[in-house]
N, C-alpha and C positions, 0 to 999 in steps of 0.2 A: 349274632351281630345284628344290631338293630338297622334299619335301612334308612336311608337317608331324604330328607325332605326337602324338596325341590326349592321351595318356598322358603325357607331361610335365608338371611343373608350370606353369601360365603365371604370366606375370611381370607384376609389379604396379607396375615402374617404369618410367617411360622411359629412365631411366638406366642401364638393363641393356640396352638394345637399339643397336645401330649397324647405321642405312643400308648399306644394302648398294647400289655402283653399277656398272655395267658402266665397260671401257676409253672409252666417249665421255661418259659421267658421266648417265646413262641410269639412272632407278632400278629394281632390279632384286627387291626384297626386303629384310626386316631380317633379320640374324644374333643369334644371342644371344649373350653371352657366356659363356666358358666357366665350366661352374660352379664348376672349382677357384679360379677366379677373386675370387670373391666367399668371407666367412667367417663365420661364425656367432656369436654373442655366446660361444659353450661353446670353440669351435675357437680365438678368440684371447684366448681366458684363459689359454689353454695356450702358444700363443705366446708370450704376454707374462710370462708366470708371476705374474699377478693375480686377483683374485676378480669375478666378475658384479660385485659392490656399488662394486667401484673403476671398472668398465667404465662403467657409470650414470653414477656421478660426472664422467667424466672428458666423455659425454655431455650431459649435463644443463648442465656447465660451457662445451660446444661446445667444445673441445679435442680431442676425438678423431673424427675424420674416418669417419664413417658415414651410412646411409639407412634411411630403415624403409621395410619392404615391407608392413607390416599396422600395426595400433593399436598394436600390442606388438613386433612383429618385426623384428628391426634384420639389417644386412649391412656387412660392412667389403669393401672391396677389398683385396687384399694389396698392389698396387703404392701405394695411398693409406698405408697401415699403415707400410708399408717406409721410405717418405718421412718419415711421422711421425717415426719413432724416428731416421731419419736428422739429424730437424730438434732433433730434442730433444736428441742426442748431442752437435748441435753440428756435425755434418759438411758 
């Protein structure tokens, strides 16, 4: 088990973490997920080529597929995001 470093940010969701089990299903520890993983409200305005105010919107509406990790602090998955748009295209 690898040990843990003090100096990371900790995470404020459970939804950032996955069980970690050995080959007999034996719990062994949790994993984080990878941080590219997750996206910032700045990082998918760029993605999307929209502004913060439509991202809220689209929030606020519960249409757009995200978690808050603070009062204010939101996080997208990119595989959650990917699927969005895939669902909106119509694919």
């Amino acid at each position: 088990m690898t040990e843990i470093n003090v100096n990371e940010p900790i995470l404020e969701t459970l939804e950032d973490l996955k069980r970690v089990r050995d080959d007999k299903g034996k719990f062994v520890g949790i994993k984080k997920e990878k941080p590219t993983d997750l996206l910032t409200v700045a990082e998918l305005c760029v993605i999307l080529g929209i502004n913060r105010d439509t991202v809220y919107r689209e929030l606020k509406a519960g249409s757009l597929p995200g978690f808050r990790v603070g009062v204010k602090i939101w996080r997208f998955r990119r595989s959650d995001i990917t699927a969005w748009i895939d669902k909106r295209r119509g694919a």
